[in-house]
C-alpha positions in Angstrom: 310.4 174.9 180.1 309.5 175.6 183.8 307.3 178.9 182.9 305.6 176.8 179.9 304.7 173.8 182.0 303.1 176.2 184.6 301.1 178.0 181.5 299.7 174.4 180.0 299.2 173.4 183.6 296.9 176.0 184.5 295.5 177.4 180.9 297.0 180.6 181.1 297.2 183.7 178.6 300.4 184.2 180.1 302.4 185.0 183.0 303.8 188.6 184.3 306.6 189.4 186.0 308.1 192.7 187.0 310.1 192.6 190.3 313.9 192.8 189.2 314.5 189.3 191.0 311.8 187.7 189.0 313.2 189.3 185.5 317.1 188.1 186.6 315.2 184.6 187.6 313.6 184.7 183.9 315.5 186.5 181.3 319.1 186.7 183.5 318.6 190.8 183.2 318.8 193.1 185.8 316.6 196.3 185.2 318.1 199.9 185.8 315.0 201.5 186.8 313.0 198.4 188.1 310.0 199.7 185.9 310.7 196.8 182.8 307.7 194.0 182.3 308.0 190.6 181.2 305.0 189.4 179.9 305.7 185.3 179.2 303.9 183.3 176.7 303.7 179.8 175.5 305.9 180.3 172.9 307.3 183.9 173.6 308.3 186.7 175.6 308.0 190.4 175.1 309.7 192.8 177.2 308.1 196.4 178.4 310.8 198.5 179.1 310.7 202.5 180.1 312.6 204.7 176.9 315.2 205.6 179.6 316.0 202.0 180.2 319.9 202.4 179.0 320.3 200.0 175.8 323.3 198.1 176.9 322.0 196.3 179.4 318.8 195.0 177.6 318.7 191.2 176.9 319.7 190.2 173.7 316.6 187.1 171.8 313.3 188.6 173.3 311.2 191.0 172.0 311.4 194.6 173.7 308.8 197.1 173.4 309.6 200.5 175.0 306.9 202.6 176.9 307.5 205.8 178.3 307.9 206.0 181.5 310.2 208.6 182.5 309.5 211.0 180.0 308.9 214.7 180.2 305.3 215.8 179.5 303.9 212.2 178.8 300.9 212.4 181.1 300.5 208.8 182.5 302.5 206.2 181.1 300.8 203.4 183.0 298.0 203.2 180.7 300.1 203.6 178.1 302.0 199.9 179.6 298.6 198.1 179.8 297.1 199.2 176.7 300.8 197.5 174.9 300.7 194.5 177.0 297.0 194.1 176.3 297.9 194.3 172.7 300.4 191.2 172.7 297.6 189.0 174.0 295.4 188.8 170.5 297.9 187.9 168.6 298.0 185.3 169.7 294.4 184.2 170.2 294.4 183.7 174.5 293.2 186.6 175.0 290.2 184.6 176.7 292.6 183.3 178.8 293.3 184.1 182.6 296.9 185.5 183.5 298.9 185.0 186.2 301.7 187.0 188.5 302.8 186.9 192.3 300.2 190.1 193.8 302.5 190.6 197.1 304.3 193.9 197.4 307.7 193.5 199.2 310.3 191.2 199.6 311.7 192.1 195.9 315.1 192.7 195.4 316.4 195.9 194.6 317.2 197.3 190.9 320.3 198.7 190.0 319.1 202.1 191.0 319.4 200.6 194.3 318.9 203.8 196.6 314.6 203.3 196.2 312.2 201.5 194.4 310.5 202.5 191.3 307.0 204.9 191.8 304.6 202.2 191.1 301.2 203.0 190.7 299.0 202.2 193.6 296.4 200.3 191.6 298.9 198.1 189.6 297.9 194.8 191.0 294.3 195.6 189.9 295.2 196.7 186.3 297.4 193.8 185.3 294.7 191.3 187.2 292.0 192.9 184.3 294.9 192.8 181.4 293.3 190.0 180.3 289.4 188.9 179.5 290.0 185.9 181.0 291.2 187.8 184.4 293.3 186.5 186.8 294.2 183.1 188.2 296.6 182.7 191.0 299.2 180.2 190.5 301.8 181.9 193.2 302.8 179.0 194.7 304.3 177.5 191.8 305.8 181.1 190.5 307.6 181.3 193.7 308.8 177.8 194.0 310.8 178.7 191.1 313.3 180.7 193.2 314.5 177.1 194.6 315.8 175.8 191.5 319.1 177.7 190.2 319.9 176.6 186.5 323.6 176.0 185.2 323.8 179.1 183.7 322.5 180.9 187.4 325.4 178.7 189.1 328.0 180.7 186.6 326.4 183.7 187.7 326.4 182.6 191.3 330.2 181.7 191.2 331.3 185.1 190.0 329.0 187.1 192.8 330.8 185.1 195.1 334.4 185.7 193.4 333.5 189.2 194.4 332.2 188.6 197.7 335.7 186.9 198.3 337.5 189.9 197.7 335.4 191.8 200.2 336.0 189.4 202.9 340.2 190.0 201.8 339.1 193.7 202.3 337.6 193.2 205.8 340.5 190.7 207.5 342.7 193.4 206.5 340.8 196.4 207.9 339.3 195.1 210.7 342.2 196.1 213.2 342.2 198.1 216.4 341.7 201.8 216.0 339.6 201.4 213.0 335.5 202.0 213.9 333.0 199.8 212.4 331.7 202.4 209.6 335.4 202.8 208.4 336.0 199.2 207.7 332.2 198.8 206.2 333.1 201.2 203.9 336.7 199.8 203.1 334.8 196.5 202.5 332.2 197.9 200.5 334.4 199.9 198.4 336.7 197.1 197.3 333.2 195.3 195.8 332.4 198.7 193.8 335.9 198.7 192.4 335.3 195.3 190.5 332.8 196.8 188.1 334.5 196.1 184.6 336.5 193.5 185.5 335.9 190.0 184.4 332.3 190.5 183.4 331.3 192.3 186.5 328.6 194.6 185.1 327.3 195.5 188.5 328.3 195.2 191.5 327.3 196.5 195.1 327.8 195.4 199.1 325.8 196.1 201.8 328.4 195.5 204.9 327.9 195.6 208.4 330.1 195.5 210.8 329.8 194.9 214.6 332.2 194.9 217.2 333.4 193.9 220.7 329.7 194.1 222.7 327.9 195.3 219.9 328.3 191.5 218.5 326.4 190.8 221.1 323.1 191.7 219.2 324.5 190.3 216.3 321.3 187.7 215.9 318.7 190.1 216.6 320.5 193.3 214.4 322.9 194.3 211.9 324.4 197.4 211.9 327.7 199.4 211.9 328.3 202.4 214.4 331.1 204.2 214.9 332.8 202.5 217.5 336.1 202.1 217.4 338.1 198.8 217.6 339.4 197.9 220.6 342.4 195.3 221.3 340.3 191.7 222.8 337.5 192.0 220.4 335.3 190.0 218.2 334.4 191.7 215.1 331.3 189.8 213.0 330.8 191.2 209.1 327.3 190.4 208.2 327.3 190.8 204.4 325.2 191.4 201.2 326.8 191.5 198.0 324.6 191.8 194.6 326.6 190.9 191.0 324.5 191.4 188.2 321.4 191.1 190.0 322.7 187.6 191.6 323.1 187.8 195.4 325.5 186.4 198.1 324.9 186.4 201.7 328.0 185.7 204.4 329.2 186.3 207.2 332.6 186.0 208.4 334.0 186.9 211.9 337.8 188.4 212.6 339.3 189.2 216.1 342.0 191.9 217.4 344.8 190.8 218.9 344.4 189.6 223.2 340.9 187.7 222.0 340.2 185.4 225.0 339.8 181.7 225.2 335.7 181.6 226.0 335.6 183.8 222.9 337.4 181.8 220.4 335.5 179.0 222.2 332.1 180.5 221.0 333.5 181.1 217.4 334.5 177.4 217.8 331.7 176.2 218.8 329.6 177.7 216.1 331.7 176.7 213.2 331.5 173.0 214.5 327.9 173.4 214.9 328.2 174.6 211.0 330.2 171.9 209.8 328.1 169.5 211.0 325.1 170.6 209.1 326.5 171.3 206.1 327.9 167.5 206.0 324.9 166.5 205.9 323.5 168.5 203.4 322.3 166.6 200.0 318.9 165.9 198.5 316.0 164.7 200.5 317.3 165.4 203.3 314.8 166.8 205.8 315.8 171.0 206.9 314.3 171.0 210.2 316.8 167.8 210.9 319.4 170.1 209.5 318.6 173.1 212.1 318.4 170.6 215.2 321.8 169.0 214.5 323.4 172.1 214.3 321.2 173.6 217.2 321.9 170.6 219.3 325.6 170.5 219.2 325.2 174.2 220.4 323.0 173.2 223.0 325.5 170.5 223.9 328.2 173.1 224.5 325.9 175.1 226.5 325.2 177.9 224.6 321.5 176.6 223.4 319.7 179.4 224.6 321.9 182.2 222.6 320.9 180.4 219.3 317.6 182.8 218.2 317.4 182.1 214.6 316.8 180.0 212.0 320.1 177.9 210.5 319.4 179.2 207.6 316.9 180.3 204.1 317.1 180.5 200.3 319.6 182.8 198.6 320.7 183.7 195.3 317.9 185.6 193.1 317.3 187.7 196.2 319.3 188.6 200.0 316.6 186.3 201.2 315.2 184.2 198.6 311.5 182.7 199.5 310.8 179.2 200.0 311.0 176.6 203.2 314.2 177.7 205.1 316.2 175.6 207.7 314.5 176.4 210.8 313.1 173.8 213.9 310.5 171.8 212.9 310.5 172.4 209.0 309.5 169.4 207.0 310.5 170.0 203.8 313.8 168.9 201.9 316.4 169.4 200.0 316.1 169.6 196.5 319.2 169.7 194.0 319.5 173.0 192.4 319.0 174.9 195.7 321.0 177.5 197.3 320.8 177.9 201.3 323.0 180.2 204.1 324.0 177.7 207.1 324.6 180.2 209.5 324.6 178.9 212.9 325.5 181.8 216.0 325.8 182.4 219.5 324.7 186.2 221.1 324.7 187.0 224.5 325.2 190.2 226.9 326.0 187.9 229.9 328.8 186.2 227.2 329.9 190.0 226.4 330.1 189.1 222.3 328.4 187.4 219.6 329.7 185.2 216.8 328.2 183.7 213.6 329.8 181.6 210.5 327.8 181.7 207.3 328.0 180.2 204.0 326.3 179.8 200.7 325.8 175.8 200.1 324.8 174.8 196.4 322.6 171.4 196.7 324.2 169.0 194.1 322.8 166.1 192.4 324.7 163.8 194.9 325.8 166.1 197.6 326.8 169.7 198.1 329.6 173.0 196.8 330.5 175.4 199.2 330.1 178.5 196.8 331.0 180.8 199.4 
């Protein structure tokens, strides 16, 4: 209803979408190769997928029309792609008619072929902007506002990526001890998410975990990485982690400690998850999300840890790691709107503190409140 609202709206030919977040926001399919087009109508969609697209993960109640990309010999497929997707306009008489798709590069999410991105042409903004005789009509900011608004049936999705993500934070409270080095319990953590493909309709399932230890939490907000430094005893050990289901996306972060942690550490963690709390009791529609930053920044600030605060409380999440849309940062004016998923992800980082801590969670907005998803 939301994409044929935007087409009567705007008196489109149709809308295009291509980036594997946008065809998981649309059609709830997650492309292999990240090379499959939606092309949205009025009344209908028709999907462009490459002939090595594997079958069994193609949506089931749209129309599918292969092109082939990724075939031997075939000397430019591209043309091939806008010469079909031209062909669906006619039919259907708007071929007169502008179209319209985001034109940024970057900020997509990845496919399932998650080690690169697809070979897109260089001139395929330019090609699918002249698809149509009508041309092109920018309508991005309503395209992208769509990312704010998870459906029932994303929620179900949501609540099983983060069934997984639960069993990778199991996975790093019982790893992350002395004598193990940050890479090893990354890749303990992100192994135990690989090992739920096939179970209760995981079809796909990856983490991206990084682990930081000891001083190295100490750049916690400003990097994430994992070294190969080993756990010492009296540490703080943050997990900043991505974890992709099915093309839906959770981002956490939890933090552990080896035994002889001291008092101002477990103060900082304190602190910080106070701060947290705080914010997300707040949290419900129409509520403002730069008042949600300062209450949590100011509680920090309070405690006397203000200036080791350097991000934002939190953004968008669920189609992508970091969905776009208005985030919880100082002086933001927008609000809550039901249907949105945020992080609230308060920290504290400091060399002078020697250690870095951060609590994050993924908050669904409610009709009346919020869920803690996370």
């Amino acid at each position: 209803m939301a994409l044929r609202n935007i087409i009567q709206r705007n008196n489109l030919a149709g809308l295009i979408f291509w980036r594997p977040d946008e065809l998981v926001l649309t059609l709830a399919y997650f492309p292999h190769w990240g090379a499959s087009f939606l092309v949205y109508r009025e009344d209908e969609a028709v999907l462009f997928v490459p002939e090595t697209e594997p079958e069994d993960i193609l949506p089931e109640g749209v129309r599918i029309i292969k092109y082939p990309w990724g075939i031997i010999g075939y000397p430019d497929p591209w043309s091939n792609l806008y010469n079909k997707i031209r062909d669906v306009l006619p039919d259907k008489g708007v071929h007169k008619l502008p179209v319209s798709f985001v034109k940024n590069i970057g900020g997509s999410a990845l496919s399932r072929t998650s080690a690169e991105q697809p070979p897109l042409p260089q001139d395929l903004v330019e090609r699918l902007s002249a698809i149509s005789e009508g041309g092109y009509k920018d309508c991005s900011p309503e395209l992208l506002d769509l990312y704010a608004y998870k459906t029932s049936e994303d929620i179900v999705s949501l609540e099983l990526t983060h069934h997984v993500a639960a069993r990778a934070v199991e996975a790093f409270y019982k790893n992350a001890g002395s004598g193990r080095t940050e890479s090893s319990v990354a890749a303990s953590v992100e192994s135990s998410v690989q090992e739920m493909v096939g179970e209760q309709r995981v079809r796909f399932a990856r983490a991206w975990a990084m682990i930081q230890s000891g001083r190295n939490t100490a750049w916690g907000g400003t990097y994430n990485r994992s070294t190969g430094k080993k756990l010492g005893p009296g540490e703080m050990v943050l997990m900043e982690l991505a974890v992709c289901v099915n093309g839906y996306w959770a981002d956490i972060t939890r933090m552990a400690q080896t035994p002889g942690v001291s008092a101002r550490q477990l103060n900082v963690i304190n602190v910080v998850s106070e701060a947290q709390a705080l914010a997300i009791s707040m949290m419900k529609p129409g509520i403002n999300m730069g008042d949600l930053d300062a209450v949590a920044r100011n509680h920090i600030g309070r405690s006397g840890f203000g200036h080791l605060f350097n991000h934002a409380l939190g953004h968008q999440v669920g189609f992508r790691y970091h969905d776009p849309g208005a985030g919880l940062s100082p002086g933001s004016d927008a609000v809550l709107r039901e249907g949105m998923v945020l992080t609230v992800e308060p920290g504290i980082y400091g060399i002078e503190i020697e250690c870095g801590a951060r609590v994050e969670d993924n908050i669904l907005i409610t009709a009346d409140g919020y869920r803690v998803l996370s």
